[in-house]
Residue frames as a rotation matrix with the C-alpha (Angstrom) as fourth column:
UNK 1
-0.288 0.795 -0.534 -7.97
0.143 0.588 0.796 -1.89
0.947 0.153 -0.283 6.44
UNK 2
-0.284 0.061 0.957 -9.91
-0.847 -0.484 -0.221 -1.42
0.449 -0.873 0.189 9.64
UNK 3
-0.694 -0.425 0.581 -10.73
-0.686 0.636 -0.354 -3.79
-0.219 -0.644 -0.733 12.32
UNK 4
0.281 0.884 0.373 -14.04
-0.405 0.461 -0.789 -5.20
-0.870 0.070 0.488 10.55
UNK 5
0.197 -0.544 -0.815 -11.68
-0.980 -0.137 -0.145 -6.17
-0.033 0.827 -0.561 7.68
UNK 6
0.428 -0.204 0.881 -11.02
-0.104 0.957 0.272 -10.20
-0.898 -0.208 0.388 6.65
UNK 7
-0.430 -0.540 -0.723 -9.14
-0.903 0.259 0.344 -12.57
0.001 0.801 -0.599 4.68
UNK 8
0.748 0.629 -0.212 -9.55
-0.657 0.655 -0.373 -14.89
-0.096 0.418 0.903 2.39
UNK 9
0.659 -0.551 0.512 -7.80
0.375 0.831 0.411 -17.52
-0.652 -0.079 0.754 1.21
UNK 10
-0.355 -0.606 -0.711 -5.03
-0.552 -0.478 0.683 -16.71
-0.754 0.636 -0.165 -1.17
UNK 11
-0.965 0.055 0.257 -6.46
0.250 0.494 0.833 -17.28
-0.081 0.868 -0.490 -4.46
UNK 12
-0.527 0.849 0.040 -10.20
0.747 0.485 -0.454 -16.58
-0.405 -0.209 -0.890 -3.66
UNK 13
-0.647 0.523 0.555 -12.88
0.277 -0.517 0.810 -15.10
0.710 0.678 0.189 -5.99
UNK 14
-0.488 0.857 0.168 -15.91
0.653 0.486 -0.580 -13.76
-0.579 -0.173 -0.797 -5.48
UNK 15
-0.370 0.092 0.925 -17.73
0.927 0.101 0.360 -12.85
-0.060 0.991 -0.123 -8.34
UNK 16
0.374 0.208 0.904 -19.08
0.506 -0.863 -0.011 -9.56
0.777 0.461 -0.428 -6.97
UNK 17
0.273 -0.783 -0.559 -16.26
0.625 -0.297 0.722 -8.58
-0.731 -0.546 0.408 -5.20
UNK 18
0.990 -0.055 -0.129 -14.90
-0.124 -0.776 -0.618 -5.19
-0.066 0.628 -0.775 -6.63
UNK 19
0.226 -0.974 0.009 -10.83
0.965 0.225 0.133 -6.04
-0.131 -0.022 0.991 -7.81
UNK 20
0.667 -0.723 -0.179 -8.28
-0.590 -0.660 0.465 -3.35
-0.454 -0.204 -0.867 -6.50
UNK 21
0.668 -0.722 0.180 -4.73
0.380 0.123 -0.917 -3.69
0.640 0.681 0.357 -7.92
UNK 22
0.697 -0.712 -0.085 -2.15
-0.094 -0.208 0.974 -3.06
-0.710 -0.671 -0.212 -5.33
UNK 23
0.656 -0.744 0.127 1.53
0.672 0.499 -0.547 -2.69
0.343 0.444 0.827 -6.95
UNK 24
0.853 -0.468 -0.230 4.55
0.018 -0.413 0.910 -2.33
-0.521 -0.781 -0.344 -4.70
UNK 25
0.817 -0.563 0.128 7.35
0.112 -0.064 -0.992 -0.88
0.566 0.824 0.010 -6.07
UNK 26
0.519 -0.802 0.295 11.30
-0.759 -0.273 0.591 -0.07
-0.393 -0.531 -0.751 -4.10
UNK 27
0.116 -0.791 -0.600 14.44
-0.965 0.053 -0.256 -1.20
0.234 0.609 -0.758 -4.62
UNK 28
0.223 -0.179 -0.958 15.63
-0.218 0.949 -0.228 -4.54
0.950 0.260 0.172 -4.35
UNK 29
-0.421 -0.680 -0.600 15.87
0.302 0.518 -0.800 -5.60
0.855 -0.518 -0.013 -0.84
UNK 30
-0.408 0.423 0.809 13.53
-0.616 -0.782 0.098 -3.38
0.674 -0.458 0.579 1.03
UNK 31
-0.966 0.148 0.213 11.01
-0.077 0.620 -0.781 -6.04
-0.248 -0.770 -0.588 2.17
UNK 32
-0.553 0.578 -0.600 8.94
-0.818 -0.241 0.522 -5.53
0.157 0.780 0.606 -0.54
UNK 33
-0.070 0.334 -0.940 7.87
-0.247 0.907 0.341 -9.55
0.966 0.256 0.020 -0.82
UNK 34
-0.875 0.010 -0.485 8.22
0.450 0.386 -0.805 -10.06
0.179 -0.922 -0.342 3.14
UNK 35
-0.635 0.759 -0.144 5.73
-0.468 -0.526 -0.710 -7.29
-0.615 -0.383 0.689 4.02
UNK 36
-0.194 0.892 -0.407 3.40
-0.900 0.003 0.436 -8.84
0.390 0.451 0.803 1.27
UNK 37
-0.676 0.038 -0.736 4.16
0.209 0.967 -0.142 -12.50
0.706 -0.250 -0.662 2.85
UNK 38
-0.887 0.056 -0.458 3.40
0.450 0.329 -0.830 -11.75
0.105 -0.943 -0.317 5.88
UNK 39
-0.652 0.756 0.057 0.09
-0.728 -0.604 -0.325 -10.02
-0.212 -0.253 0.944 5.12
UNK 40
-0.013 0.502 -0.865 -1.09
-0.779 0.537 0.324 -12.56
0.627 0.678 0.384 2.72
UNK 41
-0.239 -0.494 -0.836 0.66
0.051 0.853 -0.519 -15.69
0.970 -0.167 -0.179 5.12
UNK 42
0.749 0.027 0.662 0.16
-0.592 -0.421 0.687 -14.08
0.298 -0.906 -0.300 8.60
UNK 43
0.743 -0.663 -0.092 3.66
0.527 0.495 0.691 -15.75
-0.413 -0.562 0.717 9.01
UNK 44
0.459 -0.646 -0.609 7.20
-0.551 -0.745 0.375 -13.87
-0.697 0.163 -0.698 8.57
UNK 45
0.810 -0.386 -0.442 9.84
-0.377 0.235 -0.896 -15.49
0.450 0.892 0.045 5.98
UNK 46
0.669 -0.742 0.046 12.38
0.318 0.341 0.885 -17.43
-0.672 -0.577 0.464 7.23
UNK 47
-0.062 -0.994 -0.092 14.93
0.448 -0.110 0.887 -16.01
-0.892 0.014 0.453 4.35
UNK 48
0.139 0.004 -0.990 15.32
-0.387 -0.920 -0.058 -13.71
-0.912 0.391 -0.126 1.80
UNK 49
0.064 0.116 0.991 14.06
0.821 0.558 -0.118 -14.56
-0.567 0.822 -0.059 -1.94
UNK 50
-0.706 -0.246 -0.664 14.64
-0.174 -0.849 0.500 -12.24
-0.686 0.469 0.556 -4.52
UNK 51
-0.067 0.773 0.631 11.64
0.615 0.530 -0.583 -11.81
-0.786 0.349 -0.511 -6.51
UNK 52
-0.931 -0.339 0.137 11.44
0.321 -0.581 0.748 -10.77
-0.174 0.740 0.650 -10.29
UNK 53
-0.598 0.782 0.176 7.27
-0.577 -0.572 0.582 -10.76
0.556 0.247 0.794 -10.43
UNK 54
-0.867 0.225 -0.445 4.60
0.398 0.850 -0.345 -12.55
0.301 -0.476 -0.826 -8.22
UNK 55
-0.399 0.622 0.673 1.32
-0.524 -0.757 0.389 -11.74
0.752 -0.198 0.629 -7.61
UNK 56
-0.820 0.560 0.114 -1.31
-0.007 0.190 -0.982 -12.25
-0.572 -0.806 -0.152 -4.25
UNK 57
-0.603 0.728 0.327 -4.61
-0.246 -0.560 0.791 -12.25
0.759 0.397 0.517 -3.79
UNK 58
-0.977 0.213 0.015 -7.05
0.001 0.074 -0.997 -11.52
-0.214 -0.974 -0.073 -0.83
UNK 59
-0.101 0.987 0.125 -10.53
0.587 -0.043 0.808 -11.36
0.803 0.155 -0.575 -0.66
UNK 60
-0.716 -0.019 -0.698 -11.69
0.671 0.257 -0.696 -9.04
0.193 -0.966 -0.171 2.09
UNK 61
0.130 0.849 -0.513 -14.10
0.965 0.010 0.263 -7.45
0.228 -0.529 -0.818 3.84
UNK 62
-0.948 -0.318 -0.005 -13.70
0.293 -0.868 -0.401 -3.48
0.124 -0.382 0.916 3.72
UNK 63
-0.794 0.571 -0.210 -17.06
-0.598 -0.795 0.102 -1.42
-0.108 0.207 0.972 4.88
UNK 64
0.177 0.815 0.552 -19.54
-0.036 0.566 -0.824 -3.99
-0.984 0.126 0.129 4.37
UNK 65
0.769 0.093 -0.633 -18.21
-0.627 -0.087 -0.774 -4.27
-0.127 0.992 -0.008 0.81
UNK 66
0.791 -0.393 0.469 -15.99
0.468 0.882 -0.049 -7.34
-0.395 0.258 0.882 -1.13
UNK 67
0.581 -0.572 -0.579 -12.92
-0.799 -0.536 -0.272 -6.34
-0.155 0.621 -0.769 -2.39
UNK 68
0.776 -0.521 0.357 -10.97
0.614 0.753 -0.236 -9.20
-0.146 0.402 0.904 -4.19
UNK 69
0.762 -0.519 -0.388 -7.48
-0.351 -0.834 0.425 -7.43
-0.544 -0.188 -0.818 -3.51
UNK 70
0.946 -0.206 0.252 -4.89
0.313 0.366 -0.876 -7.92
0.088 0.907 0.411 -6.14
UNK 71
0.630 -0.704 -0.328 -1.29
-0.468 -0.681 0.564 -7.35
-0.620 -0.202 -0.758 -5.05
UNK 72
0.916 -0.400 -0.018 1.44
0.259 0.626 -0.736 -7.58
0.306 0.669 0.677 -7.55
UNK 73
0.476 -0.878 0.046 5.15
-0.051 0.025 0.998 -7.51
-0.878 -0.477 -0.033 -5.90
UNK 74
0.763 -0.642 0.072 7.90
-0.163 -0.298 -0.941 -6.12
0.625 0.706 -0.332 -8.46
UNK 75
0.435 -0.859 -0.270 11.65
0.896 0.384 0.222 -6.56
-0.087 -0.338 0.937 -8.87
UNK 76
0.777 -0.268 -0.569 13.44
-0.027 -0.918 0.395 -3.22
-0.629 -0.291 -0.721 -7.27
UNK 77
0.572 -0.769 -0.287 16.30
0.325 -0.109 0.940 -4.23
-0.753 -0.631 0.187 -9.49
UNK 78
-0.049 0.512 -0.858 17.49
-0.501 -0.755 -0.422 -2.15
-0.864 0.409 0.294 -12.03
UNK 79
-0.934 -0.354 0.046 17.53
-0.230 0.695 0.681 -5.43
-0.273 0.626 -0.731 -14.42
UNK 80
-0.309 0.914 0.262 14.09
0.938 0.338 -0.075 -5.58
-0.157 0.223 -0.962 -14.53
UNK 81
-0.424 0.337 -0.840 13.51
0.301 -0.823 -0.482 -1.78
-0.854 -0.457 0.248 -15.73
UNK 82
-0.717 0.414 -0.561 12.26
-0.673 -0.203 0.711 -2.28
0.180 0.888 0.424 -18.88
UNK 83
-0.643 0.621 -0.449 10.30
0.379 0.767 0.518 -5.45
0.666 0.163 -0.728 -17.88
UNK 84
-0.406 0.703 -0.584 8.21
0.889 0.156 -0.430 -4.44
-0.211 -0.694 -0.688 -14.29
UNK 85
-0.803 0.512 -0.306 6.35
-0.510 -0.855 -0.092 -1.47
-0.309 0.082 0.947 -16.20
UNK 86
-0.787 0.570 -0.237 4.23
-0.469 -0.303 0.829 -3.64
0.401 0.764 0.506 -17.38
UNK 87
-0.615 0.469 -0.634 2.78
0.786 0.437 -0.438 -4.87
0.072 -0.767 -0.637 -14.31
UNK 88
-0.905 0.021 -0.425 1.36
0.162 -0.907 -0.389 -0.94
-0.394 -0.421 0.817 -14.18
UNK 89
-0.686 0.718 -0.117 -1.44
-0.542 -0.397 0.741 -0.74
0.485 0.572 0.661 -16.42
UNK 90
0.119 0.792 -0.599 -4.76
0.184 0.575 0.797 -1.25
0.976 -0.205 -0.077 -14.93
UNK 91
-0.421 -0.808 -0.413 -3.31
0.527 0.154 -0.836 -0.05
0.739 -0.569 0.361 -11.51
UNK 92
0.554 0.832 -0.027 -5.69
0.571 -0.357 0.739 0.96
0.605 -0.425 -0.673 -8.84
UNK 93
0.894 -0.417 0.164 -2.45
-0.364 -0.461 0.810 2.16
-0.262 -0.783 -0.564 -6.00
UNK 94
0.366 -0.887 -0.282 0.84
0.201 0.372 -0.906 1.75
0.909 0.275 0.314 -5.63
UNK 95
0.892 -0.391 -0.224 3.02
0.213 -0.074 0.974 1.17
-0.398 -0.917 0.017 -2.06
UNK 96
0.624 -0.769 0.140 6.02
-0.188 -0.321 -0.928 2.92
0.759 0.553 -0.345 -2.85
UNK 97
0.993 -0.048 -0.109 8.28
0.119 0.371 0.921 1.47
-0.003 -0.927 0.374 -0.37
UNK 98
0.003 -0.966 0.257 12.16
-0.377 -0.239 -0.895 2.17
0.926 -0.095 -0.365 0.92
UNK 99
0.595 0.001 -0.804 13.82
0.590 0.679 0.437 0.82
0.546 -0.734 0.403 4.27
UNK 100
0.960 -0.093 0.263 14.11
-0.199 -0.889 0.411 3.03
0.195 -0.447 -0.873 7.11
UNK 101
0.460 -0.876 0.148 17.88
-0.147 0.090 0.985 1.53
-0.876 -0.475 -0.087 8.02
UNK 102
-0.144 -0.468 0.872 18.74
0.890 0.323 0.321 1.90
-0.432 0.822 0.370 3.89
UNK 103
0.146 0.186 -0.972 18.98
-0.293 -0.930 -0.222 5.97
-0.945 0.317 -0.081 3.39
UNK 104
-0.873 -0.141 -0.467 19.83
-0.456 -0.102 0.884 5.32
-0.173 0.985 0.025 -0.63
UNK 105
-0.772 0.633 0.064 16.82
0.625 0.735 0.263 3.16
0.119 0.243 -0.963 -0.59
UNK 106
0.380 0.604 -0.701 14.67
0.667 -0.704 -0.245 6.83
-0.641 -0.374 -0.670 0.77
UNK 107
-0.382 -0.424 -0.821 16.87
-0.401 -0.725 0.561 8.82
-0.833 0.543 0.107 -2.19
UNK 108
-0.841 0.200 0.503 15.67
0.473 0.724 0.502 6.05
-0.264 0.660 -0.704 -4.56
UNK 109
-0.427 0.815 -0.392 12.34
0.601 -0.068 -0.796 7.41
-0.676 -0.575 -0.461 -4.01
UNK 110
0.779 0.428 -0.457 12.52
-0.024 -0.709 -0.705 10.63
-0.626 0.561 -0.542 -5.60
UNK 111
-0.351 -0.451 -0.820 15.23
-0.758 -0.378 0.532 10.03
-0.550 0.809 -0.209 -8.17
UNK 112
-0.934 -0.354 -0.039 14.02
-0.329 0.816 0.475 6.71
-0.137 0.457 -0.879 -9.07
UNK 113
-0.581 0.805 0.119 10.53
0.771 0.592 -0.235 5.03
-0.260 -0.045 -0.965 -8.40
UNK 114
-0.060 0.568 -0.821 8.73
0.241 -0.790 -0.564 8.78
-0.969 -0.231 -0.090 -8.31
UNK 115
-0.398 -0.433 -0.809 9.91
-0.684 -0.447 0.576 9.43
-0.611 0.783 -0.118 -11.87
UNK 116
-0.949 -0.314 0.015 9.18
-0.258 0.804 0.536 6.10
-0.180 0.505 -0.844 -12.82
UNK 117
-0.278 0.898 -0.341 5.55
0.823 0.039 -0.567 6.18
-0.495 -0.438 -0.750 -11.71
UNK 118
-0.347 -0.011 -0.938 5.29
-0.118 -0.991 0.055 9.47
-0.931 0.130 0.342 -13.39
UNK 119
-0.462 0.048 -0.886 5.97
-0.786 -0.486 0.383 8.82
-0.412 0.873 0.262 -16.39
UNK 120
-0.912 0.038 -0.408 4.11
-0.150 0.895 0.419 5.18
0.381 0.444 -0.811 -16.67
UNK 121
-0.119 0.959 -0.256 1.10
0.758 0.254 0.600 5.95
0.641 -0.123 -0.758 -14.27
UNK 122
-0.831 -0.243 0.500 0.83
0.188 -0.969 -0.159 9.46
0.523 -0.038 0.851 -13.90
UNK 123
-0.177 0.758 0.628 -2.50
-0.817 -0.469 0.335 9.95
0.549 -0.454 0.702 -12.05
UNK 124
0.419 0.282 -0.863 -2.67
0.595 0.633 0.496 6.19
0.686 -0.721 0.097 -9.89
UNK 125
0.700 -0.177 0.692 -2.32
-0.714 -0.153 0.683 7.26
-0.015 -0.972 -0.233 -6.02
UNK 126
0.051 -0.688 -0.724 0.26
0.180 0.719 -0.671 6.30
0.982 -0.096 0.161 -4.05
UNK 127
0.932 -0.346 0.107 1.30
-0.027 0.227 0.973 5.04
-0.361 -0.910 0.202 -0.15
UNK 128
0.466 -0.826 -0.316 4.74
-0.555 0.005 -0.832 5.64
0.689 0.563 -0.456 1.14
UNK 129
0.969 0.149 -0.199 5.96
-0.012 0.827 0.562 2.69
0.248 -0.542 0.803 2.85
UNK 130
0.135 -0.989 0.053 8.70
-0.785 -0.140 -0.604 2.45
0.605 0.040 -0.795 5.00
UNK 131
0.876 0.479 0.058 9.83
-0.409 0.673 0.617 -0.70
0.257 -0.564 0.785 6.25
UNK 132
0.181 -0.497 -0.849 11.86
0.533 0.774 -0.340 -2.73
0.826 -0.391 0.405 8.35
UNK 133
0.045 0.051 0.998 11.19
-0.717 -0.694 0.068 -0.43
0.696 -0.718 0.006 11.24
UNK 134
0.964 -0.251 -0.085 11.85
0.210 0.525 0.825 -3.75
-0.162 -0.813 0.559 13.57
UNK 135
0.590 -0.803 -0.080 15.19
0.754 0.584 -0.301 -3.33
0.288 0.117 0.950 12.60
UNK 136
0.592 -0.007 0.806 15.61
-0.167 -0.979 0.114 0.91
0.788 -0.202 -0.581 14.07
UNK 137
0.740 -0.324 0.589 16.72
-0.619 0.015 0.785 -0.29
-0.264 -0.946 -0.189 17.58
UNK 138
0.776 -0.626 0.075 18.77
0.627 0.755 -0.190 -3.07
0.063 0.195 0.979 16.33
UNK 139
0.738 -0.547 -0.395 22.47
-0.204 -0.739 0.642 -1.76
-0.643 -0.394 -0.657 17.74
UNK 140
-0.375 -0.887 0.269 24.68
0.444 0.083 0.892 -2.98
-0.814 0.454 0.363 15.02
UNK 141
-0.064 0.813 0.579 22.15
0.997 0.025 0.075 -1.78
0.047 0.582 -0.812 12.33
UNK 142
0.921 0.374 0.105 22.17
0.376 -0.927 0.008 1.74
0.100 0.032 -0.994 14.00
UNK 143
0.293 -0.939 -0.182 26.16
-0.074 -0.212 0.974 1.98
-0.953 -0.272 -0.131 14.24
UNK 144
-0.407 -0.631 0.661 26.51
0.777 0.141 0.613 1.09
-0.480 0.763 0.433 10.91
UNK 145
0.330 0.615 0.716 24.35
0.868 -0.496 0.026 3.97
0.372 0.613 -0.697 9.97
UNK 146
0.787 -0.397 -0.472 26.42
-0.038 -0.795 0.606 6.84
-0.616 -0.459 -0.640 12.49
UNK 147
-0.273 -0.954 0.125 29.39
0.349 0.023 0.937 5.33
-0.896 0.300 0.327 10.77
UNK 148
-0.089 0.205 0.975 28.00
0.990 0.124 0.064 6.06
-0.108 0.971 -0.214 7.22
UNK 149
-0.671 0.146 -0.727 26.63
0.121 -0.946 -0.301 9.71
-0.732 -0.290 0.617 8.74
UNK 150
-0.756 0.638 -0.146 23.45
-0.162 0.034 0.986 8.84
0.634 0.769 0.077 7.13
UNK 151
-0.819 0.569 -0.075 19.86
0.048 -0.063 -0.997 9.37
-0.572 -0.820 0.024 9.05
UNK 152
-0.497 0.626 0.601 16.71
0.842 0.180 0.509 8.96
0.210 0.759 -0.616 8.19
UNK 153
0.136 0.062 -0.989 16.11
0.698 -0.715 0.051 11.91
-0.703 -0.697 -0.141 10.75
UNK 154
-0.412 -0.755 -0.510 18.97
0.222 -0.626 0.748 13.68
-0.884 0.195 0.425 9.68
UNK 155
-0.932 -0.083 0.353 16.76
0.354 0.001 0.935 13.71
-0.078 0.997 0.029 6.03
UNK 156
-0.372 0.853 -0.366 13.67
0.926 0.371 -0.075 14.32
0.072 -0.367 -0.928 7.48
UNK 157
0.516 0.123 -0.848 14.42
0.509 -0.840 0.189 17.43
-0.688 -0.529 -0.496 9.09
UNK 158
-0.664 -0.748 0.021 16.70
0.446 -0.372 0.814 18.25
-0.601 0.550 0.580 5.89
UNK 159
-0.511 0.691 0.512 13.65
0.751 0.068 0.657 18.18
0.419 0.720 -0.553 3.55
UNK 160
0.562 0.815 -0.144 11.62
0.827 -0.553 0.098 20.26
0.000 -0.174 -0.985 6.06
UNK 161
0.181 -0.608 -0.773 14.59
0.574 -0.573 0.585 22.99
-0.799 -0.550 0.245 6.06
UNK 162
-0.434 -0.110 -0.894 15.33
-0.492 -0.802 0.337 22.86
-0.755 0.587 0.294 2.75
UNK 163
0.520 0.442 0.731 11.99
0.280 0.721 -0.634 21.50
-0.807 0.534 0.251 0.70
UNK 164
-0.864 -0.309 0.396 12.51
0.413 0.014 0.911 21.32
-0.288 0.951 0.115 -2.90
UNK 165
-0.557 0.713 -0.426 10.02
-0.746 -0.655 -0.121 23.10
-0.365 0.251 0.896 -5.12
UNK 166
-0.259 0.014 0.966 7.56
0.358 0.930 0.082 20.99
-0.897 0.367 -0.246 -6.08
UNK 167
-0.969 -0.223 -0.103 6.54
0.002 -0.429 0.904 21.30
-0.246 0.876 0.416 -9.81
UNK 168
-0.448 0.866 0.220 2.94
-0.439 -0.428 0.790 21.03
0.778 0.257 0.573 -9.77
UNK 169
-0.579 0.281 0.766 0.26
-0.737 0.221 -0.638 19.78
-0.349 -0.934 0.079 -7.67
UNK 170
-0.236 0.784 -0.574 -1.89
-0.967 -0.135 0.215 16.89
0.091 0.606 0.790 -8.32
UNK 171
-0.136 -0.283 -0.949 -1.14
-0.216 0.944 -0.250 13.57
0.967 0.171 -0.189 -7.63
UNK 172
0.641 0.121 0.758 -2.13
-0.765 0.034 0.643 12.27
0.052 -0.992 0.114 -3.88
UNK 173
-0.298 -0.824 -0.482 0.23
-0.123 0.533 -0.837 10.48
0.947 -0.190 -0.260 -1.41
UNK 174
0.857 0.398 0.328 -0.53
-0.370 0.034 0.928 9.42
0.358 -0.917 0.176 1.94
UNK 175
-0.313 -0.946 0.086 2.55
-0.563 0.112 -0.819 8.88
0.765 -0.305 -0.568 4.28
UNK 176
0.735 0.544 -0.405 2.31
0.006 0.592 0.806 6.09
0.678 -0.595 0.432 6.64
């Protein structure tokens, strides 16, 4: 959203407001429901809920144009893989989302959520989201990650060394 962008209340129509569909997908624990709190709330969480389905809604201001945003927050865990496809239909984006200080949560990605998305909403865009980037500098947080001999770096620069093929083109992504 740019800087001419507003919120509504949570909950607020307006009748010609155009409705987007946001649905964030990633594994269980990412920060999936925090990052939506704290947009919707403009306040952090004080403690970690696991969440099986829950939806938002904003109203805001993009362009001179309403948009009556619609975010629906899924459970990353794999107990809910038969149930949180059907949040998908009708699906304007998706925030595919992993936590930069949880490499398996950034492998998830493309064995797990990418595949899933495929084969349930093959042509919706998607944002990858990485989050808990407050937590990068954090010195126990980055020791337990030397000790593991797991980087997100250390994948970064793997991928660009050796990509995988991809298998077709077509689908857009935007990396954030």
């Amino acid at each position: 959203m740019d800087a001419n962008s507003r919120r509504g209340g949570e909950g607020e129509m307006v009748s010609n407001a155009r409705n987007v569909k946001l649905v964030v997908v990633g594994d269980g624990a990412v920060g999936k429901t925090c990052m939506l709190w704290s947009y919707t709330r403009n306040a952090f969480p004080k403690e970690y809920v696991p969440t099986v389905f829950d939806n938002f809604s904003q109203l805001i201001k993009m362009d001179n144009t309403s948009v009556n945003l619609v975010l629906w927050d899924t459970a990353g865990q794999e107990d809910y893989d038969r149930l949180r496809p059907l949040s998908y239909p009708q699906t304007d984006i998706f925030l595919v989302c992993y936590s930069v200080v949880a490499p398996s949560s950034h492998a998830n990605v493309t064995t797990k959520w990418m595949p899933e998305l495929e084969h349930h909403a093959r042509d919706v865009p998607f944002i990858l989201v990485g989050t808990k980037t407050d937590l990068r500098e954090d010195k126990d947080t980055l020791a337990s990650l030397q000790a593991q001999g797991k980087s997100v770096f250390e994948e970064a620069v793997r991928c660009v060394i050796n990509p995988q093929p991809q298998k077709k083109p077509g689908r857009s992504c935007c990396v954030l």
